[in-house]
Structure formats: C-alpha cells, structure tokens
N, C-alpha and C positions, 0 to 999 in steps of 0.2 A: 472260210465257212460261208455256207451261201444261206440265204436268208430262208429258204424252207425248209432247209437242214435245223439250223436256230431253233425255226420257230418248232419244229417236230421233237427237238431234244427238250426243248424248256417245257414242252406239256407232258412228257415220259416224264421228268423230274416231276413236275407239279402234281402231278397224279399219284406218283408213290411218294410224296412228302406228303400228302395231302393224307393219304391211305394210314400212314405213320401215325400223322397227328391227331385221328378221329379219337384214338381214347382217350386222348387226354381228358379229363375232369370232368368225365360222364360220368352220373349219379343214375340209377334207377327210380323208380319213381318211391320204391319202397326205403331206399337209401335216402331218399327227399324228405319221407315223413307224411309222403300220402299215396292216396289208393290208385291203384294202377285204371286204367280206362277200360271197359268192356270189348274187348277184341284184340288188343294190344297185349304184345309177349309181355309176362313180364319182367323180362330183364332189358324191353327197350327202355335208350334214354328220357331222360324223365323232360330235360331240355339241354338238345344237344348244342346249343350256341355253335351254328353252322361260322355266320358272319365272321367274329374273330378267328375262328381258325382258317378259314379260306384266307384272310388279310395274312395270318402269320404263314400261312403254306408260301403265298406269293412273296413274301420276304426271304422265309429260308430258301424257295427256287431260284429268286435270284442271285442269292450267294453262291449258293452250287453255282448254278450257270454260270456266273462270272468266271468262278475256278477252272470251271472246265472251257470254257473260251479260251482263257490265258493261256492252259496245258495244249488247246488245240495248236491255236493262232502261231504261238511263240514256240512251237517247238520243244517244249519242255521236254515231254516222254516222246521218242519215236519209236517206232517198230522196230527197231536194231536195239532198241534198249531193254528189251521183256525178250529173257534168258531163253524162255523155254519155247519160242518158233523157232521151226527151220530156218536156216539159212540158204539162200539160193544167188546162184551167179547171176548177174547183171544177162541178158538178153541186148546182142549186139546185131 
C-alpha cells in the first residue's frame, strides 16, 4: 500500500466515522433547559462538544485502518475469495 493510497483511505474512514459519531449526546437547546438563540433552528445542538468527538473519530479510524492495513498487506481476503466475481484465465 503506498502512502497516498493510506493517506486517501484513512480520511474516507475519518470522515464517515466522524459523520456517525456527530449524534452522539447532542441535546437541543430546549432539551438543555434554555431558550434557543434568535436565528438558530431550533433543533440545532445546544453544545455540540466538537473536540471530543473528533479525538474519539481519530481513535475509532485508526482501528479501522489498522484492520484494513492488515487485510490489505497480509493477504487475508483476495479477489479469488469473494464468490460472486467472475473468474478469468490468466493472460499469457
């Protein structure tokens, strides 16, 4: 795996772990126990605590990544292992 492959797949991961993790223990402002702000919807979060969850995105992407390194590097799954492609003869 070459290093701009890496780097391209670990920010696909980071991005949809990231997207996941947004609702976690968002509260509305009205679920908060006070008044929403003049212009703001109101079912935006009241305080979406960005920082922790970007930290916990960046740990869940590396476990992913890691697994899928291993699956790449080492050969785990190949393409002759997923039943449902075609099979073709070798080109000599």
């Amino acid at each position: 795996m070459s290093l701009g492959f890496g780097v391209a797949v670990y920010f696909i991961i980071w991005w949809i772990v990231l997207f996941a993790m947004l609702p976690f223990g968002v509260r509305t402002s009205e679920e908060a126990g006070e008044k929403s702000s003049p212009g703001n919807a109101d079912s935006a979060p009241h305080r979406p605590r960005m920082l922790p969850k970007m930290i916990a995105t960046t740990i869940v992407s590396a476990i992913i990544f890691a697994g899928l390194y291993a699956v790449i590097v080492h050969h785990v799954i190949r393409i002759d292992d997923i039943p449902f492609l075609p099979r073709y003869d070798a080109v000599q």
